[in-house]
MARZA-114952 format. One record per residue (C-alpha): x, y, z. Coordinates in steps of 0.5 Angstrom, whole numbers, padded with zeros to 4 digits, always signed. Example, Ala and Ser with C-alpha at 12.3 -4.5 7.8 and 13.67 -1.06 7.14 Angstrom:
2
+0025-0009+0016/+0027-0002+0014/
// end
This chain:
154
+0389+0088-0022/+0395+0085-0027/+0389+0084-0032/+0388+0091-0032/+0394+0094-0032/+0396+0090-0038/+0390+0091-0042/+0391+0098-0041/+0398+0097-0043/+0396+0094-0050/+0391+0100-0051/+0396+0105-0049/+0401+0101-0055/+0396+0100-0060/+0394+0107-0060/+0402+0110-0060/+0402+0104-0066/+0397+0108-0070/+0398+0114-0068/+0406+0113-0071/+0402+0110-0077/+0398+0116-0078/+0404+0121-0078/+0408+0117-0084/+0402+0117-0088/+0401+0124-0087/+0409+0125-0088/+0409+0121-0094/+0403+0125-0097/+0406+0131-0096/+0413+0129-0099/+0410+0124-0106/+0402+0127-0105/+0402+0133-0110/+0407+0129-0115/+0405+0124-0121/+0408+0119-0118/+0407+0111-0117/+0405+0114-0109/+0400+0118-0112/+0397+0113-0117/+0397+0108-0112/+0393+0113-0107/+0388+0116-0112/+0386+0109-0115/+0379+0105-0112/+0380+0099-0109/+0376+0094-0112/+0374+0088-0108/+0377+0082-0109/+0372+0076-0113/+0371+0070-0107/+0371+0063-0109/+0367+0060-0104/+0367+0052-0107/+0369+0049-0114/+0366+0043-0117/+0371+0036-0118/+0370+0036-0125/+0371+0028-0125/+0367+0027-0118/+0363+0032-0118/+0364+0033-0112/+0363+0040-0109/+0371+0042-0106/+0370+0048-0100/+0377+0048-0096/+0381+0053-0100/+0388+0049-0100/+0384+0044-0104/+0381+0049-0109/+0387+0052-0110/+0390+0044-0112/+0385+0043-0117/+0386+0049-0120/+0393+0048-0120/+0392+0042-0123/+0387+0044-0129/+0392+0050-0131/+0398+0045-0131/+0394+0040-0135/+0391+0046-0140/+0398+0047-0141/+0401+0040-0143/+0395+0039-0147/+0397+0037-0155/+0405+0037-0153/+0409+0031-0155/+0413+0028-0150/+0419+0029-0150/+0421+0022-0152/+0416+0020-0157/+0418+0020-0165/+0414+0025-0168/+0417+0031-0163/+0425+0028-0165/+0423+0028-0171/+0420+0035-0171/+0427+0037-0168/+0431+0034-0173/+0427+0037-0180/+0429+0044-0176/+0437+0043-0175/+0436+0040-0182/+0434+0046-0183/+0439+0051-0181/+0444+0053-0185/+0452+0050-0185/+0455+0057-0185/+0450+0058-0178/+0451+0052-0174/+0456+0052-0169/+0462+0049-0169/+0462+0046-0162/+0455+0047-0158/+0459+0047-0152/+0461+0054-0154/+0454+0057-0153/+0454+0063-0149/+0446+0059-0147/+0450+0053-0145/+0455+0057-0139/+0453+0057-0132/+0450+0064-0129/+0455+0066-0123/+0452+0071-0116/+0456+0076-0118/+0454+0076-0126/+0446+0075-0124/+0446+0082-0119/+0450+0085-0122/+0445+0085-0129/+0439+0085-0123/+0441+0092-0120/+0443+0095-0127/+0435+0093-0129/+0430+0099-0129/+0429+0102-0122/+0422+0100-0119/+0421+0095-0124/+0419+0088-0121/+0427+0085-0122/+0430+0091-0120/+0428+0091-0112/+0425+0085-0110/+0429+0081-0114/+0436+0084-0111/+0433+0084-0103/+0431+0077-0104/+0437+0075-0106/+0441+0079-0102/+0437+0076-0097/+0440+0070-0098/+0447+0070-0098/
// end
């Protein structure tokens, strides 16, 4: 009998949560829906279904991978290993030579004093990155997820 009435309770539930969201899409269209807006592009764009990757090939074993969290591994490993691919190691004589050729080549009137002084060398503070994030475009990627994340942190 308790099966029933709990079974009975969670349709009654899920019907009110549908229901709650029928009325804000509704209410939502009827605010944003006759205007050009990010709101109505968004409704009014088809969706097009995503490609699925069923398996990837090994491409040192040949191996047929199936397990996402492997595909997603042997991707990220190819891309890493696409951009390393023709850069110097940091410590290697071609690449120190290749920076000494470039500062050689800067003028003395254009060097800095003290490299300490540089505005690239200071420490970017909480106050200083928020307060540069929130004066960012409004709807752009950095002004509102950015800000709640780091909101979201202190």
């Amino acid at each position: 009998m308790a099966i029933i009435a709990l079974d009975r309770e969670i349709d009654h539930l899920e019907k009110k949560h549908y229901k709650t969201a029928h009325n804000k899409a509704q209410a939502l269209w009827f605010i944003k829906g006759e205007q050009v807006n990010k709101y109505w592009t968004r409704v009014n764009n088809p969706r097009t279904p995503h490609d699925l990757i069923y398996r990837l090939i090994h491409p040192n074993t040949q191996e047929v991978v199936t397990r996402s969290d492997k595909m997603s591994e042997l991707v990220r490993d190819y891309h890493e290993n696409l951009q390393k691919e023709g850069l110097l190691q940091p410590t290697t004589e071609p690449r120190l030579s290749a920076i000494h050729e470039v500062l050689d080549a800067i003028p003395e009137t254009q060097k800095l004093n003290d490299p300490n002084l540089s505005p690239l060398d200071s420490v970017i503070t909480y106050i200083a990155l928020t307060s540069t994030l929130k004066l960012s475009k409004l709807g752009s990627a950095a002004s509102g997820k950015t800000i709640n994340a780091i909101d979201a942190i202190d």
